[in-house]
VOPAGU-2260 file (C-alpha; in pm, 1 decimal, decimal comma):
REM VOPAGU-2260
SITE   aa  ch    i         X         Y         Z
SITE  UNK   A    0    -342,2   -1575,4   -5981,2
SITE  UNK   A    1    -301,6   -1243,6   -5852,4
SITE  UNK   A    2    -231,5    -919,3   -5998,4
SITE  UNK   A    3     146,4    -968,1   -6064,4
SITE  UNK   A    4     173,6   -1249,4   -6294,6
SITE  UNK   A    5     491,2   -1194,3   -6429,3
SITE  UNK   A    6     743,8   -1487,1   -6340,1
SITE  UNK   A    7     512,3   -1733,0   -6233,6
SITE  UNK   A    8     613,0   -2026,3   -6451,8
SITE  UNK   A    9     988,5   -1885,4   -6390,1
SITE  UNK   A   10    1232,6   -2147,6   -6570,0
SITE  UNK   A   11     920,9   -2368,3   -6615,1
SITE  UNK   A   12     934,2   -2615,9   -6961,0
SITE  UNK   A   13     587,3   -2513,6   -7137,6
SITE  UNK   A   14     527,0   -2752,5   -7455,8
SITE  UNK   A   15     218,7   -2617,4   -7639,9
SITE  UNK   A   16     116,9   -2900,4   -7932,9
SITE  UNK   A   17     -58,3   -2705,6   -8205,5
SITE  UNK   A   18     135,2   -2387,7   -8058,7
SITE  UNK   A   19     226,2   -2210,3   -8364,1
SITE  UNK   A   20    -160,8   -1992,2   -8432,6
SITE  UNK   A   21    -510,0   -1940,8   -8270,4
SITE  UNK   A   22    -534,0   -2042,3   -7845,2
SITE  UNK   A   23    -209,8   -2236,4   -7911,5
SITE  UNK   A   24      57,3   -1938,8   -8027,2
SITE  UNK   A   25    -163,5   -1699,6   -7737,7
SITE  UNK   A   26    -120,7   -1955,1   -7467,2
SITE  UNK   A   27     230,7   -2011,8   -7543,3
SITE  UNK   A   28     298,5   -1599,5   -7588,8
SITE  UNK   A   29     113,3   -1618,5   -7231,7
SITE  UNK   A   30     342,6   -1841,8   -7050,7
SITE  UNK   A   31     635,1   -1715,2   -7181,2
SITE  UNK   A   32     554,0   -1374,3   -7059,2
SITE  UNK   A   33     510,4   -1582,2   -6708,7
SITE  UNK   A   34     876,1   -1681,0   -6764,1
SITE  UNK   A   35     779,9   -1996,5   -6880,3
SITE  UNK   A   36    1079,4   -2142,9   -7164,6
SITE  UNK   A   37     821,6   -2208,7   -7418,0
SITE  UNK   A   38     842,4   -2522,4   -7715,8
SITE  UNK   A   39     566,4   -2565,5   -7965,6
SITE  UNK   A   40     494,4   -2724,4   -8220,3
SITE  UNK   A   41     321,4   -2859,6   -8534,0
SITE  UNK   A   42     235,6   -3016,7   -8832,4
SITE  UNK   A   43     447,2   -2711,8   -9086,9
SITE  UNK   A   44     749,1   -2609,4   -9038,1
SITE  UNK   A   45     722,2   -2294,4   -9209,3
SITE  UNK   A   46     448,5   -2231,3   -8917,2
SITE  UNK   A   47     687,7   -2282,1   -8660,6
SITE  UNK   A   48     906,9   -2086,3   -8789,8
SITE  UNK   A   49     706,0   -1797,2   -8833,7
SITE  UNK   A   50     606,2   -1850,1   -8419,1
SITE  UNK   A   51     977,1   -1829,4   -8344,0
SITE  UNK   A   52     969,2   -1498,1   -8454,6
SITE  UNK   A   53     703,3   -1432,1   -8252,5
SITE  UNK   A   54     824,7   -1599,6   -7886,9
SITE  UNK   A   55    1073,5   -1445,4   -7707,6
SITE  UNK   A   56    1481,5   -1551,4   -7766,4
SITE  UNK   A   57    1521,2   -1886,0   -7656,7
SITE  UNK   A   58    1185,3   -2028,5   -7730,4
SITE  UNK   A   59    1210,0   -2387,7   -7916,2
SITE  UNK   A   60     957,6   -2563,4   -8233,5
SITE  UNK   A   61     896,2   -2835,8   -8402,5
SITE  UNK   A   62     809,6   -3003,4   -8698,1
SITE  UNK   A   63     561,9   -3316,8   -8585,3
SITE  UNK   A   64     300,2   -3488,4   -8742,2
SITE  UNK   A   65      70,5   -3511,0   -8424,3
SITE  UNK   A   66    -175,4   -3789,3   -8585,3
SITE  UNK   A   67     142,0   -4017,2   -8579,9
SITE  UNK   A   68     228,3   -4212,0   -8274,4
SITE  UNK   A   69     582,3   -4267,1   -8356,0
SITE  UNK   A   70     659,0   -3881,0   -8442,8
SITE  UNK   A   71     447,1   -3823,4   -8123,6
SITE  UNK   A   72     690,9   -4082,1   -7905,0
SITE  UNK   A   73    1002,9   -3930,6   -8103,1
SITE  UNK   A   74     915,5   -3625,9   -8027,4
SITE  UNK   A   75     888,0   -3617,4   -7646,3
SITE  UNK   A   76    1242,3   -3788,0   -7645,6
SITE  UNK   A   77    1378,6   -3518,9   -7811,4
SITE  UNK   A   78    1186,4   -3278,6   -7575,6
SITE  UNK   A   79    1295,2   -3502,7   -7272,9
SITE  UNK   A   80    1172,2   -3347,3   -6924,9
SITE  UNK   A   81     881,9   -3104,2   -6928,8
SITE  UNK   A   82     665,4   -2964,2   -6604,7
SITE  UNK   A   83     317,6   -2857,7   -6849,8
SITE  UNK   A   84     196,5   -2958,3   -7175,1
SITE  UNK   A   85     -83,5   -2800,6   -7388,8
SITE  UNK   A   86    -297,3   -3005,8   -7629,5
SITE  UNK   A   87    -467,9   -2737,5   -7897,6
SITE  UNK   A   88    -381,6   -2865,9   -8216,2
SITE  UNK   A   89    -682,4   -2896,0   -8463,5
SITE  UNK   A   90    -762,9   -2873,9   -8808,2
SITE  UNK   A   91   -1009,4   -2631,5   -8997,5
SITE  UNK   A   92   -1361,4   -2705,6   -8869,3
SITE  UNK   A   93   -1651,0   -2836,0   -9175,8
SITE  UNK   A   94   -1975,7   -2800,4   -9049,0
SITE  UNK   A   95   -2172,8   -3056,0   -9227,1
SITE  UNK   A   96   -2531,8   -3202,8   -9249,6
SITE  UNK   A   97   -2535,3   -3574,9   -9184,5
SITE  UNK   A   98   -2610,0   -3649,9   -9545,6
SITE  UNK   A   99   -2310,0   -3432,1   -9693,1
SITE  UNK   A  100   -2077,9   -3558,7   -9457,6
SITE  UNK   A  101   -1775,7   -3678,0   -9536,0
SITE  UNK   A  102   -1650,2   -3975,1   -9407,3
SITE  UNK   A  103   -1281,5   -3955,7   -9432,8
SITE  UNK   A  104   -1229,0   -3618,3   -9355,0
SITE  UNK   A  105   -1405,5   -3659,4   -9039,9
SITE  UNK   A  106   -1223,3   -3970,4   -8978,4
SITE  UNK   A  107    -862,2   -3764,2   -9002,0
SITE  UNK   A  108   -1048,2   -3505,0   -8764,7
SITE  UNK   A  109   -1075,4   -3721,0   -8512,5
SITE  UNK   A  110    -742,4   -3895,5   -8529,9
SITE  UNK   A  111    -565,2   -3537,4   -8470,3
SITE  UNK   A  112    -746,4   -3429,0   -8192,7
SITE  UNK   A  113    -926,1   -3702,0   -7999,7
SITE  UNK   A  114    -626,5   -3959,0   -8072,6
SITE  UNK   A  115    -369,1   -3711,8   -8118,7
SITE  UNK   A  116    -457,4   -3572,2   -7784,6
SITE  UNK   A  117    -473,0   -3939,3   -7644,2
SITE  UNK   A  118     -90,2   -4028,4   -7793,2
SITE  UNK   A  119      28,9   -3708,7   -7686,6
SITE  UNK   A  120     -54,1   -3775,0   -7319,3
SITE  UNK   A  121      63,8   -4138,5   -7322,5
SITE  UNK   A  122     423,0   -4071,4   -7409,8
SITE  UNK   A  123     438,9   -3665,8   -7232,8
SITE  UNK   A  124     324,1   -3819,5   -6877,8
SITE  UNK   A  125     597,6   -4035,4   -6843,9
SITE  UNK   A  126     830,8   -3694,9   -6889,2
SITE  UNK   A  127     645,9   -3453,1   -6683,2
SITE  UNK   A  128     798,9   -3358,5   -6327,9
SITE  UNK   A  129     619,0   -3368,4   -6018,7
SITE  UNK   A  130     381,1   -3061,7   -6004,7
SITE  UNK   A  131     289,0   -3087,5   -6363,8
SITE  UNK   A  132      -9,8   -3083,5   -6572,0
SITE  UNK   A  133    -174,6   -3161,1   -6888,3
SITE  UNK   A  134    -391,1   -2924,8   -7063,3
SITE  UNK   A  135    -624,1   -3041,4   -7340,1
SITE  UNK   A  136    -872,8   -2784,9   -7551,0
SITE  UNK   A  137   -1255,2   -2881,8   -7557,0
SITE  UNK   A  138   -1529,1   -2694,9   -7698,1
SITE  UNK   A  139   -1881,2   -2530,6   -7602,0
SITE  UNK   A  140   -2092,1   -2704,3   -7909,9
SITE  UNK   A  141   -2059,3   -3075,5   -7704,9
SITE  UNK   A  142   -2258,8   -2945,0   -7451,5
SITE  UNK   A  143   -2466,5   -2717,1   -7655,3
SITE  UNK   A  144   -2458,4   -2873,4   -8040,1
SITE  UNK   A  145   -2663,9   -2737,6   -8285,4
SITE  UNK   A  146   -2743,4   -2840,3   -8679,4
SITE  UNK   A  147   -2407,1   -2911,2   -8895,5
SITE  UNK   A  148   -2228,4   -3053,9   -8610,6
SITE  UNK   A  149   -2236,3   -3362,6   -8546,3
SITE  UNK   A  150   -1862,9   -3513,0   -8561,9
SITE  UNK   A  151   -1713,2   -3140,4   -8383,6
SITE  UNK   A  152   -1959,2   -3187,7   -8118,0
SITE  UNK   A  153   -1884,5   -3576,3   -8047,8
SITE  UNK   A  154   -1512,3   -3527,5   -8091,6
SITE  UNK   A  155   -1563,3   -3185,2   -7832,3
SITE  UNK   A  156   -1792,6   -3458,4   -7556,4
SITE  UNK   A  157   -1488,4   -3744,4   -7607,5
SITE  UNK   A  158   -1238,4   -3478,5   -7516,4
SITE  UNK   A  159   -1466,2   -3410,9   -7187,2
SITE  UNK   A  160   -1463,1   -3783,7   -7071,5
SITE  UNK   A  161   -1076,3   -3782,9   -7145,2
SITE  UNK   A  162    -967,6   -3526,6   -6955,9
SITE  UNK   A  163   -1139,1   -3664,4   -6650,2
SITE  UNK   A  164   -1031,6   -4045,6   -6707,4
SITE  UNK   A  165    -696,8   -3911,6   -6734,0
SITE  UNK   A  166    -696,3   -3676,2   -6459,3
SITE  UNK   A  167    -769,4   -3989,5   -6283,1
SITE  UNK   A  168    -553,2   -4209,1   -6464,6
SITE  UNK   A  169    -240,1   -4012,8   -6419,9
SITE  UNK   A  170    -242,2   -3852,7   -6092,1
SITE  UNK   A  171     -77,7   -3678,9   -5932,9
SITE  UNK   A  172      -4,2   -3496,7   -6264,8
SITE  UNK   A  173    -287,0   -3262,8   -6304,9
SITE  UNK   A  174    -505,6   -3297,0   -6645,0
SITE  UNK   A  175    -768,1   -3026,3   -6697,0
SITE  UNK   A  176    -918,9   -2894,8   -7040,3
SITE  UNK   A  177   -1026,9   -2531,1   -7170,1
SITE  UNK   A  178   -1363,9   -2550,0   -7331,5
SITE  UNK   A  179   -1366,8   -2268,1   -7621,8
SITE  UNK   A  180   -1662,5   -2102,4   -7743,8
SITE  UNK   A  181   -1656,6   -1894,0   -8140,4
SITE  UNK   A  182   -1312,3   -1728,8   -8126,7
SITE  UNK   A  183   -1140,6   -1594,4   -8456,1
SITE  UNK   A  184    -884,4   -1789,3   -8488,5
SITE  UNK   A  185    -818,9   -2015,6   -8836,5
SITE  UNK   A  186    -997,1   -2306,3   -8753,3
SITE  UNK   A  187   -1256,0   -2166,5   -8943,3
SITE  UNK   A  188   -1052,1   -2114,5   -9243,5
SITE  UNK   A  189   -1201,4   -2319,5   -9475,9
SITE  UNK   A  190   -1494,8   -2058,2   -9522,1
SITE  UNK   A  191   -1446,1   -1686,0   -9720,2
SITE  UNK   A  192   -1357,6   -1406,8   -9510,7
SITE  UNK   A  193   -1616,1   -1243,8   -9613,0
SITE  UNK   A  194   -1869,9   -1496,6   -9461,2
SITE  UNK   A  195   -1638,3   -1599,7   -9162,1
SITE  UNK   A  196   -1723,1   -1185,8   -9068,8
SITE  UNK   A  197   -2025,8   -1220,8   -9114,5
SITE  UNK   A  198   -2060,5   -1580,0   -8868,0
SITE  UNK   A  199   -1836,7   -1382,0   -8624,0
SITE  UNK   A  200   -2125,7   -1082,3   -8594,3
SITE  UNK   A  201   -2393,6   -1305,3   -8622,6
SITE  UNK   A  202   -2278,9   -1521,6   -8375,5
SITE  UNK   A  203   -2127,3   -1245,7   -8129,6
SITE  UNK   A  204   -2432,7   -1039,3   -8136,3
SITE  UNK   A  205   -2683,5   -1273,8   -7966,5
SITE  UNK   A  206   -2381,3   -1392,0   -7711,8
SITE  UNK   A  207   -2384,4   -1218,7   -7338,8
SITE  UNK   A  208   -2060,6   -1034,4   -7398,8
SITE  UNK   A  209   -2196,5    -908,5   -7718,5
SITE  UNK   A  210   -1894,1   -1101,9   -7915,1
SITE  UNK   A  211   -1694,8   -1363,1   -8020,9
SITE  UNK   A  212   -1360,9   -1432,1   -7857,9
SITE  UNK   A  213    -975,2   -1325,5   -7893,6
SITE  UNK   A  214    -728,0   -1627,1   -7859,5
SITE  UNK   A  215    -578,6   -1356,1   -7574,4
SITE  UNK   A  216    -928,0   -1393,2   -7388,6
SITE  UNK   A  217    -874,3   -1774,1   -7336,1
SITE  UNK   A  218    -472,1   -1784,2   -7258,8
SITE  UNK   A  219    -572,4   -1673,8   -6931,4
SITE  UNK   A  220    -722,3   -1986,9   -6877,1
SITE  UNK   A  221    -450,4   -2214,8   -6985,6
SITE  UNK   A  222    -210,5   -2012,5   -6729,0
SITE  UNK   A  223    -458,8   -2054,9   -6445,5
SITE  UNK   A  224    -495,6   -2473,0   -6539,7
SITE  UNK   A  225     -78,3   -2477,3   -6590,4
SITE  UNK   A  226     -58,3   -2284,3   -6214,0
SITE  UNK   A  227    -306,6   -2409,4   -6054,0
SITE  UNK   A  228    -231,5   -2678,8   -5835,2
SITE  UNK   A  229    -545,4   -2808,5   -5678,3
SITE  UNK   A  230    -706,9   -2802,5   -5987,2
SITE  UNK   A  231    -816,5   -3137,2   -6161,5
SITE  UNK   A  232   -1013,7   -3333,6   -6404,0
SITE  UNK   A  233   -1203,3   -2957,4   -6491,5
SITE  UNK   A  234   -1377,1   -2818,0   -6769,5
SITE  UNK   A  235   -1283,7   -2443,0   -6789,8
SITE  UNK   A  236   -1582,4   -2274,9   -6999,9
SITE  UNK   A  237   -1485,8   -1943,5   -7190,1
SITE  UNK   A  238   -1751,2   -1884,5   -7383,7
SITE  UNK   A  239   -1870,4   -1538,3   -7383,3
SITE  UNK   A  240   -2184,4   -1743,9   -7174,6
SITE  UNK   A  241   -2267,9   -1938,1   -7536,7
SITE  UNK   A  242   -2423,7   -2163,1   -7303,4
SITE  UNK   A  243   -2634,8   -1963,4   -7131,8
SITE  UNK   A  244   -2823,2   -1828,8   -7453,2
């Protein structure tokens, strides 16, 4: 993209779903610093207000359940006309054994981001403008699982197959997907600090780049997908080379 990358999604309409923490709130503070007008939104409204405060003047949020269809179609007619849209919403990650899984939970898992990410494309495409793209957020353990993840890793492989089928199915708009590795953001909130600090060493130390990611490291990739034009149907890996090891 260049060294200059100020201004390069001048007086573009960024909507980031799930935009208000983690790689949502960095890639939307990313492409409003590329003069994008930014939206985002999610599930609490006290978290979208506490973004606001964060994006520059002029940046927009909402309050949207994005498991629900009708708040999803509500929503982009409210939004109306939009040139990229980011898909990163997600809720706290429970790594699990097969036999303590649970059921439910994992069931509302997958309705926010396999079918939330499925709704939200249906009723965005129809409002993006020609050179626009969708952006959905993937992760390293479906192509590398390991014990304890079964549902993240399935839900992580459907998002792979959906981004292609839809970069097929809605051409010429642009769908592409950023596959995270371990990043400290709080989808892993539902474990003690004190042990999360400990996963994030553990983890970092036997990765290439010695450890885990910044939400900052992977908004670069979400501005190259939103900019890049002859870019399709991809699987961006930032992993810290998770895969590799």
């Amino acid at each position: 993209m260049g060294n200059n990358r100020e201004n390069i999604l001048a007086g573009k309409i960024v909507v980031v779903l799930g935009g208000t923490s983690g790689l949502g709130l960095a890639a939307a503070e990313a492409a409003a610093k590329a003069g994008a007008l930014v939206t985002v939104v999610s599930s609490n409204q006290q978290k979208v207000d506490e973004a606001l405060t964060i994006l520059p003047e002029g940046s927009k949020g909402f309050a949207t359940d994005l498991g629900s269809e009708r708040q999803i179609a509500q929503l982009f007619e409210e939004i109306g006309e939009l040139d990229h849209l980011v898909f990163t919403a997600g809720d706290s990650l429970k790594f699990s054994d097969l036999p303590g899984l649970n059921i439910e939970e994992a069931k509302q898992s997958i309705n926010l981001r396999f079918w939330g990410a499925v709704m939200a494309a249906k009723h965005a495409a129809r409002v993006i403008r020609t050179g626009g793209s969708i952006t959905l957020t993937t992760g390293a353990l479906g192509q590398k699982p390991r014990k304890g993840t079964v549902v993240i890793a399935a839900m992580a492989s459907a998002i792979d197959g959906l981004t292609r089928a839809l970069a097929v199915e809605l051409a010429p708009v642009r769908v592409n997907a950023v596959c995270s590795g371990t990043v400290r953001t709080n989808l892993l909130s539902s474990m003690l600090e004190a042990d999360r600090e400990v996963f994030f060493s553990q983890v970092g130390s036997k990765l290439l780049t010695g450890k885990v990611g910044d939400p900052k490291d992977l908004a670069e990739a979400y501005l190259y997908l939103m900019c890049g034009s002859f870019t399709t149907g991809q699987i961006i890996v930032v992993d810290g080379g998770s895969l590799l090891v």
